[in-house]
C-alpha positions as CSV (number, residue, x, y, z in Angstrom):
1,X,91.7,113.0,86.4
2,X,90.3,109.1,85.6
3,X,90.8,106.7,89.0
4,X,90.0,103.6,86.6
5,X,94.0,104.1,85.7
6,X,95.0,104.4,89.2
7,X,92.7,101.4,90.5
8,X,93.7,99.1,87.4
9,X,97.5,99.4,88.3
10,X,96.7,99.0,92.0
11,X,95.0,96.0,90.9
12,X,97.3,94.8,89.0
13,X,99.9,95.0,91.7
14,X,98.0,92.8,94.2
15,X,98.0,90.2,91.9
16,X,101.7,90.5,91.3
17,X,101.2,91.3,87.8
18,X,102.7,94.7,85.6
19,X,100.3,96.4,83.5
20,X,101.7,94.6,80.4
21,X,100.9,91.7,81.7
22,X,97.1,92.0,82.0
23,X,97.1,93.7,78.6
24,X,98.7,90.4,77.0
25,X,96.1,88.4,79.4
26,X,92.8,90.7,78.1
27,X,94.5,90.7,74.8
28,X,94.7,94.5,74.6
29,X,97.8,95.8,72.3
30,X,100.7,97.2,74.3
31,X,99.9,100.8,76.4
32,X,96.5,100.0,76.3
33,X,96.1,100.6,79.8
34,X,98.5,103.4,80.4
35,X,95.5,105.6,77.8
36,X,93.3,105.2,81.0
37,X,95.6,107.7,82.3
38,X,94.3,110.6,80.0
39,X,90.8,109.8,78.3
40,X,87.8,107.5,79.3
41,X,87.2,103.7,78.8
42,X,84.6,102.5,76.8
43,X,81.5,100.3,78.5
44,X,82.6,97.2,77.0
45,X,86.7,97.6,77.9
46,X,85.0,98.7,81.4
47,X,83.2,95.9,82.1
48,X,86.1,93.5,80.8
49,X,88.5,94.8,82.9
50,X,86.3,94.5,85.9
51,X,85.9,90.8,85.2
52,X,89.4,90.2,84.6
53,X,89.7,91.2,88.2
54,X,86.3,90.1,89.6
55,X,85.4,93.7,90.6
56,X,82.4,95.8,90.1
57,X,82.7,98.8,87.1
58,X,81.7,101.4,90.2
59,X,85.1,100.3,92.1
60,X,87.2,101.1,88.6
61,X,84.8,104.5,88.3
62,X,86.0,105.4,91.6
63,X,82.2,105.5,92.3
64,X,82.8,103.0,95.5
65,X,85.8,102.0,97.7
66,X,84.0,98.6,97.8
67,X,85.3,96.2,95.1
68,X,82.6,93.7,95.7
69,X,79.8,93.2,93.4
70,X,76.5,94.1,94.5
71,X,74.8,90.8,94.8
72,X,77.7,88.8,94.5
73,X,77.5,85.8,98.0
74,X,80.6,86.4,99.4
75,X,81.9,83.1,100.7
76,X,84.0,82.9,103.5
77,X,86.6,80.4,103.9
78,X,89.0,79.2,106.9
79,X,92.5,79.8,106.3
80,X,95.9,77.6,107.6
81,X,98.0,81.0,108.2
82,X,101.1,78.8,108.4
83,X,100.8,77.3,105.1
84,X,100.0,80.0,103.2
85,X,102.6,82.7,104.7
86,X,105.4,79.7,104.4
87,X,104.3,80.1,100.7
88,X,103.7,83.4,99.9
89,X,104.2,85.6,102.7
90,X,107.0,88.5,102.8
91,X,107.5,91.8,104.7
92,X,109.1,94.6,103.3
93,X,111.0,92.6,100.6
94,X,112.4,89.6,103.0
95,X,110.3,86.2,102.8
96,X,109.3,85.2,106.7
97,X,110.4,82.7,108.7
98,X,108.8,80.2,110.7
99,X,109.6,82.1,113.8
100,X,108.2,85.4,111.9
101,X,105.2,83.0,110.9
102,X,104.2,81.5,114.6
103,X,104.6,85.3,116.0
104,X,101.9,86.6,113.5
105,X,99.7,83.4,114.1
106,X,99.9,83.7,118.1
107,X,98.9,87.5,117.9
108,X,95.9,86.7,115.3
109,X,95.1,83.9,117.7
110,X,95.0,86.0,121.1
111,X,93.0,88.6,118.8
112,X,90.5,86.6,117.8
113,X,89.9,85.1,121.6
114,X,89.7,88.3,123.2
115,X,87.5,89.8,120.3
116,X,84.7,87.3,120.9
């Protein structure tokens, strides 16, 4: 069995985005993808696919759970919870609400207080 099918699609799902979809964005010809399922990628299709997705060719090997690149500064960058779950943010299909929104904050909050 390949994992470089299986960690594509996952992939592919966090950024909201079917399979066809990256194909058309990689400029690979329909079911391009779906052949990772039975046979192996070339180097070169490898290492595009990790850069579509700003991974490292081990993660799509299933060599490493770690997506990061080796080397790669990891910059780390404040977030405003509120604005981004007003914008993005769902659970189990249903978009949250401002009252769902300040719950999560004030539990992330008191987390982070009493994890210091």
């Amino acid at each position: 069995m390949f994992p470089t099918f299986e960690k594509v699609r996952e992939l592919a799902r966090k950024k909201g985005l079917s399979l066809n979809q990256v194909e058309e964005k990689l400029g690979y010809s329909k079911n391009t993808l779906y052949s990772l399922k039975r046979q192996r990628v070339s180097s070169e299709r490898l290492q595009e696919i990790a850069d579509y997705f700003n991974v490292s060719t081990d993660y799509l090997l299933g060599r490493t759970d770690n997506p990061a690149i080796i080397g790669e500064k990891v910059v780390k960058t404040e977030i405003d919870l509120k604005k981004d779950a007003s914008e993005s943010f769902f659970y189990d299909g249903h978009e949250l609400n401002d009252e769902d929104i300040d719950l999560i904050s004030s539990l992330l909050e008191a987390r982070m207080r009493n994890r210091k």
